[in-house]
C-alpha positions as CSV (number, residue, x, y, z in Angstrom):
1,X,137.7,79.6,181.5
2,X,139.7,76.9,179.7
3,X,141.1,74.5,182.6
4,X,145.0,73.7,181.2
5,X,148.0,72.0,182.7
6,X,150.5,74.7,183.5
7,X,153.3,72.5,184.5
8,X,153.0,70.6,181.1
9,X,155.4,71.1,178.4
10,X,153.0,70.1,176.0
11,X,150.5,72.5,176.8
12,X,149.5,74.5,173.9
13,X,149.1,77.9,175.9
14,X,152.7,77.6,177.8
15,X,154.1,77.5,173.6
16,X,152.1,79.9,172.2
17,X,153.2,81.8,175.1
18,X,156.7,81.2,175.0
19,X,156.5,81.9,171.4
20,X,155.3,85.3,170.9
21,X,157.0,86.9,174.2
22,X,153.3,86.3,176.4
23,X,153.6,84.6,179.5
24,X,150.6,83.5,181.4
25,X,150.0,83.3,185.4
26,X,148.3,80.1,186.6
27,X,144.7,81.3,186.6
28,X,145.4,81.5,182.5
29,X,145.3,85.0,182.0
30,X,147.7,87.1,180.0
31,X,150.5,88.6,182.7
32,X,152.6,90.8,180.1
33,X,151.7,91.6,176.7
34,X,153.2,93.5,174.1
35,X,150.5,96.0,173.6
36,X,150.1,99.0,175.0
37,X,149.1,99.1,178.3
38,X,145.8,100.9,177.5
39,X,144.7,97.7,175.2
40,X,145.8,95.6,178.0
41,X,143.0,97.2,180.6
42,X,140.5,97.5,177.4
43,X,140.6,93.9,177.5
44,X,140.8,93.1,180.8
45,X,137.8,95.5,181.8
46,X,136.0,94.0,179.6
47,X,136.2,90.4,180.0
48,X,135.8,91.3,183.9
49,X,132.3,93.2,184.1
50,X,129.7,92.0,185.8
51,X,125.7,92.6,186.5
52,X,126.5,93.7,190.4
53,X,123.5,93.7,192.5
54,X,122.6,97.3,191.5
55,X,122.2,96.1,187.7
56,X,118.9,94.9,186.2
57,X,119.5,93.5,182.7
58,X,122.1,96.1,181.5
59,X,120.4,99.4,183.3
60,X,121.7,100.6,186.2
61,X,119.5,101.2,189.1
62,X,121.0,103.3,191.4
63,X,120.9,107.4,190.6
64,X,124.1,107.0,188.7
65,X,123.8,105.5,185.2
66,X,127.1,106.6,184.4
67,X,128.5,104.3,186.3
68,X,129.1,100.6,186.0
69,X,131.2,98.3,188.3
70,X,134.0,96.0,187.1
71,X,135.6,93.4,189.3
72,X,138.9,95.6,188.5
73,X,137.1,99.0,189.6
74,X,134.4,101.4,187.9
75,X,134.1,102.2,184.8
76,X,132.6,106.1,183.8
77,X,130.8,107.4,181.2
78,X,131.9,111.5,180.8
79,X,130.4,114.5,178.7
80,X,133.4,117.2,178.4
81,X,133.3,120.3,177.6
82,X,136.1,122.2,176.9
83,X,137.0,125.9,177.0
84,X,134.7,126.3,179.7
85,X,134.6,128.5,182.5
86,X,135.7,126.6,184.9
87,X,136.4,122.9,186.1
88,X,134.6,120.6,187.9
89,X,131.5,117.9,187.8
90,X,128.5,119.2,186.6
91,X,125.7,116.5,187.1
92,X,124.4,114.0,184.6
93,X,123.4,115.0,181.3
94,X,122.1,112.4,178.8
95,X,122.8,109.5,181.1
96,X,126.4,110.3,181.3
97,X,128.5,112.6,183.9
98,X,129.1,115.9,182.5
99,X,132.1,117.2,183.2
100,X,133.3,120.9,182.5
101,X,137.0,122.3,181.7
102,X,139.0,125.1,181.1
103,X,141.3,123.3,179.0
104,X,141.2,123.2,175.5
105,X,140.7,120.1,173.3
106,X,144.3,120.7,171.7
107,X,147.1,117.7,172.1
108,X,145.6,115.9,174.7
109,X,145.6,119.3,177.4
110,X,141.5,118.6,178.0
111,X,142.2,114.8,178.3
112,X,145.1,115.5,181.0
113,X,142.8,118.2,183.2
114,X,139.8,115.4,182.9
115,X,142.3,112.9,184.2
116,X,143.4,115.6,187.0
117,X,139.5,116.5,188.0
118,X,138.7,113.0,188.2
119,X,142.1,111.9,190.6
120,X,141.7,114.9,192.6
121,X,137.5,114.2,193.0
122,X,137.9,110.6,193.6
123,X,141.0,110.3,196.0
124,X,142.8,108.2,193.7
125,X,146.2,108.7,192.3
126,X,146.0,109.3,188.2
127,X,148.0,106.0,187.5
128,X,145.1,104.8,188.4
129,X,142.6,106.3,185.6
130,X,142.6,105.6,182.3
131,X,141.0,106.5,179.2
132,X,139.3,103.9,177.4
133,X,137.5,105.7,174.4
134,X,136.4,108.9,173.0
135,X,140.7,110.3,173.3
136,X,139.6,112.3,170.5
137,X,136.0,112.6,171.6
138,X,133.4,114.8,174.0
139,X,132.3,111.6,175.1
140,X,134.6,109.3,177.0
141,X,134.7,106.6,178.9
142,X,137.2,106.4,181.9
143,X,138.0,103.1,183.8
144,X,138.9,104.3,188.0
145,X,141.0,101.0,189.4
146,X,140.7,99.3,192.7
147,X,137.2,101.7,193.2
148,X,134.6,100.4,194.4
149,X,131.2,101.4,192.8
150,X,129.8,102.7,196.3
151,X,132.5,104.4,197.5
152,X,132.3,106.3,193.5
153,X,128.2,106.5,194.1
154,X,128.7,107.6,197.6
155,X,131.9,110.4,196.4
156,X,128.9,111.8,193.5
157,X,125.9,111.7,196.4
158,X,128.4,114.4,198.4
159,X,128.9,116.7,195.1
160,X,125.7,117.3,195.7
161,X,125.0,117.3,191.7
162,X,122.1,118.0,189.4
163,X,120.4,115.2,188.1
């Protein structure tokens, strides 16, 4: 990260800033932004992940590689299907989580009961998942804040899944 002088006037950051409704914290990272706050985490999730201990080169080695850890939290790779008989986490299929639901891919309704399964699964409240890509997708990719990537590998080990 770019060292600047905060407390400058005539530090090219603070205008820019000041100039387009941005303001920065002191650690030089964006504090509000105009965009949505999906883009917001996009960026932030990304500029944030890391190779944890549990990543060789990209791969993940524990039994999850749907799962990669982010300073922020965890991010999760999903398989939906929707219409199906029932809810709830299948196991991994394809290197990503599958994940089954009654709801139908209409308006958003399977992308809601995803967000509900996964709150509900994880413990954590659903302001706290979001939905990164594949809104319109079978695939998706959901980012679980403040979650730790063992307490998420530890919360699949108990579902007791198929691998």
């Amino acid at each position: 990260m770019i060292k600047h002088d905060t407390k400058s006037t005539r530090c090219a950051c603070r205008k820019e800033a000041e100039g387009s409704g941005k303001q920065r914290d002191p650690e030089g990272d964006w504090e509000r932004n105009d965009r949505p706050a999906s883009q917001r985490l996009v960026r932030l999730v990304t500029v944030a992940t890391v190779k944890g201990p549990a990543e060789q080169d990209g791969e993940a080695v524990s039994g999850w590689p749907c799962l990669r850890a982010t300073e922020a939290g965890v991010l999760l790779e999903l398989a939906i299907q929707p219409r199906a008989g029932g809810n709830g986490i299948v196991g991994l299929h394809d290197g990503v989580l599958k994940v089954r639901l009654t709801a139908p891919p209409v308006e958003g309704a399977a992308n809601k009961a995803c967000i509900q399964l996964l709150a509900k699964t994880f413990g954590v409240p659903k302001s706290r998942i979001t939905l990164l890509k594949g809104a319109k997708a079978r695939r998706k990719t959901v980012f679980l804040a403040q979650l730790a990537r063992v307490d998420a590998e530890r919360i699949l080990d108990h579902l007791n899944l198929e691998r």
